[in-house]
C-alpha positions in Angstrom: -67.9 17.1 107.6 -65.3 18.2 110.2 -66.4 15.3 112.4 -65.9 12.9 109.7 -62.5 14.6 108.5 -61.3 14.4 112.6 -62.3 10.6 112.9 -60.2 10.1 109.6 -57.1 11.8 111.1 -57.3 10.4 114.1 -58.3 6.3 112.4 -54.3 7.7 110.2 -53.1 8.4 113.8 -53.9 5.0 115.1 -52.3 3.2 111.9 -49.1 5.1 112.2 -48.8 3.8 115.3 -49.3 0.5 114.2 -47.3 0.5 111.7 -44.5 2.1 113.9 -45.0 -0.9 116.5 -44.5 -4.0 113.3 -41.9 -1.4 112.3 -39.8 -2.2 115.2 -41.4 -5.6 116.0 -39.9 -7.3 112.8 -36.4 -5.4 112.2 -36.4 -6.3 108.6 -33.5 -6.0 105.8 -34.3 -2.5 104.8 -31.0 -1.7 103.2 -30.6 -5.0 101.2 -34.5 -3.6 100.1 -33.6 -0.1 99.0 -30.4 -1.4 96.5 -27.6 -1.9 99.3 -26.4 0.4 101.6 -25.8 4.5 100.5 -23.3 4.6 98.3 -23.2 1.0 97.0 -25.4 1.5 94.1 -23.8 4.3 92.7 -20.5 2.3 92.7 -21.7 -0.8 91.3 -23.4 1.1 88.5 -20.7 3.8 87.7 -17.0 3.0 89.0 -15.9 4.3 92.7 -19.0 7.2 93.7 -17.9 10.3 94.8 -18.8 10.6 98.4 -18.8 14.3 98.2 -22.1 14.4 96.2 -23.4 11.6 98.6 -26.0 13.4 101.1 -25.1 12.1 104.7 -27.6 10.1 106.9 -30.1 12.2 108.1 -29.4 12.0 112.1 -31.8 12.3 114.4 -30.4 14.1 118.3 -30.5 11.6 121.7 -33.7 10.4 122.6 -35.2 12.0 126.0 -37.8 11.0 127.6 -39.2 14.5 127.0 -39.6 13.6 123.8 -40.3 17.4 122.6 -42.6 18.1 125.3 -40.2 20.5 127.2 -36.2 19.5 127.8 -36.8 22.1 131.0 -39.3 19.5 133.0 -38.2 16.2 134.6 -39.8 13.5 133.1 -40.7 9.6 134.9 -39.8 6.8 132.5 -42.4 4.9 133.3 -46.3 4.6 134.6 -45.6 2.8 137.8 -42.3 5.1 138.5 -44.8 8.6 138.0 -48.0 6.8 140.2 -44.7 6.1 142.7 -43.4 9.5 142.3 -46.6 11.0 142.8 -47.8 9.4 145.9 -44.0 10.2 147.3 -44.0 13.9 146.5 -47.5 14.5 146.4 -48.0 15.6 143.3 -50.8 15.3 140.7 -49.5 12.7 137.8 -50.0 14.1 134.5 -49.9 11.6 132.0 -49.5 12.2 128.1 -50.0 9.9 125.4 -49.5 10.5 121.9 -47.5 9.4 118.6 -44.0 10.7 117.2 -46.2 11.0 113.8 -49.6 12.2 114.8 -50.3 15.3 113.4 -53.2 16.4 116.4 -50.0 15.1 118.8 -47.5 17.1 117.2 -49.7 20.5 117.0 -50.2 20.2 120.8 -46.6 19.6 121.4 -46.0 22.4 120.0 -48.3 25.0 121.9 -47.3 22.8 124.5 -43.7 23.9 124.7 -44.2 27.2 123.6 -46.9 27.8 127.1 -44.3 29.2 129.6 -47.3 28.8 132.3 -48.0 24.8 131.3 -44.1 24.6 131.1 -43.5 26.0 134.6 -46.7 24.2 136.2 -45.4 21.2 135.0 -42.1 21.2 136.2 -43.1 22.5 139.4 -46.0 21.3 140.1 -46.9 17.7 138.5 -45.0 14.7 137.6 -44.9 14.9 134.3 -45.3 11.4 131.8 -45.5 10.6 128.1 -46.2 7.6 126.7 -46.0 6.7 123.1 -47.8 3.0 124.0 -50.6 2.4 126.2 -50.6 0.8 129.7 -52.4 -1.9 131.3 -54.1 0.3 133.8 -57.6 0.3 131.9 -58.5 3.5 133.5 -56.3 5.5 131.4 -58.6 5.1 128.7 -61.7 5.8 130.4 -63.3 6.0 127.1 -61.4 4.8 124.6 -57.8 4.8 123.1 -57.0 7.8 121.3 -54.0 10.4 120.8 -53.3 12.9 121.4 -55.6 12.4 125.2 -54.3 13.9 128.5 -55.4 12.6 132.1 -54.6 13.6 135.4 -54.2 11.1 138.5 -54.0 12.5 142.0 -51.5 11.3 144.5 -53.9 9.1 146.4 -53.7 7.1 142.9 -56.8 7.9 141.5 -57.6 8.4 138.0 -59.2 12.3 137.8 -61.8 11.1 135.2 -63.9 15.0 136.1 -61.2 16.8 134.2 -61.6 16.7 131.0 -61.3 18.8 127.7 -64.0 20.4 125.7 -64.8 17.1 123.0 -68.3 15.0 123.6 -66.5 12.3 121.6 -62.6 12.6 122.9 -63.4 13.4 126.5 -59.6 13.6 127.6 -57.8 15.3 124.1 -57.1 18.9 123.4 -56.3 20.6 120.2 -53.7 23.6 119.9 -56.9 26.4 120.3 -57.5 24.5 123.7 -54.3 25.6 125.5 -56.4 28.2 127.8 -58.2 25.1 129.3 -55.4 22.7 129.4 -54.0 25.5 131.9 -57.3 26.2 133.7 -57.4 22.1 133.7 -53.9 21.6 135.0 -54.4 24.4 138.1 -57.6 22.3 138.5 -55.5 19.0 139.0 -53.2 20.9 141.4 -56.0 22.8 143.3 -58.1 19.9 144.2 -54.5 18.7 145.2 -54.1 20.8 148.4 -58.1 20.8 149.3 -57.7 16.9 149.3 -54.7 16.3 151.2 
């Protein structure tokens, strides 16, 4: 039963993000949709609208590339710029992905940010990535494409498929309860670092 409620979740996950990527794909007349723009309605129907009862736009802060994960930690822009980075400053790669509207993506943000020990690792120690769309480098999704999934990739640019999370079926996600090994995983990553090198 919980398997088959997880698959669900995870099958709404995967159509969010779809529908987020036609979403901005096909820019479409949204306002003209909804009865103009806010405001218009109420004057064609009634006279002039009073703008004090109005609500304002809900607006939404800069876009970072932390994108919640932790303002604190310096974030690469892009794949090739962290495998870059890495190799440079040898540094594990920590790569991210996950959806803005994923529930499992949001809940591990959260205990994400709210780690101080993953927070200071990963500022110090990694180069840190998140990606809201997959890559081309197949080896990102060793088994399959799912959110939210973490992997690590070593500075001699190869993928760390041994470190995983806890799931037969997810290899490479973690849940909120699985903080403790995303830690243990992430001194793993940084360990076999310095006995490599």
């Amino acid at each position: 039963m919980l398997k088959t409620a997880t698959t669900l979740l995870l099958a709404l996950c995967v159509a969010a993000a779809l529908a987020a990527t036609a979403k901005e794909a096909k820019p479409g007349p949204a306002s003209k949709a909804a009865g103009g723009a806010p405001g218009e309605k109420a004057a064609a129907a009634g006279g002039a609208a009073d703008k004090a009862t109005t609500a304002p736009p809900k607006r939404k802060g800069p876009q970072t590339l932390s994108r919640g994960w932790g303002d604190d930690i310096t974030w690469v822009q892009t794949y090739e710029e962290g495998l870059a980075k890495s190799r440079n400053t040898r540094k594990p790669l920590m790569v991210i992905h996950h959806l803005e509207d994923c529930p499992y993506s949001n809940s591990l943000k959260k205990v994400f940010v709210e780690s101080k020990d993953i927070q200071r690792m990963a500022q110090e120690d990694f180069v840190m990535l998140n990606l809201l769309h997959e890559t081309t480098d197949k080896h990102l999704a060793p088994d399959g494409h799912y959110v939210p999934r973490i992997i690590f990739v070593d500075p001699s640019l190869t993928v760390r498929a041994d470190i995983t999370g806890k799931y037969s079926n997810r290899l490479y996600a973690y849940e909120p309860m699985d903080v403790e090994l995303l830690e243990e995983n992430m001194r793993k990553a940084r360990k076999m670092l310095h006995t490599e090198l």
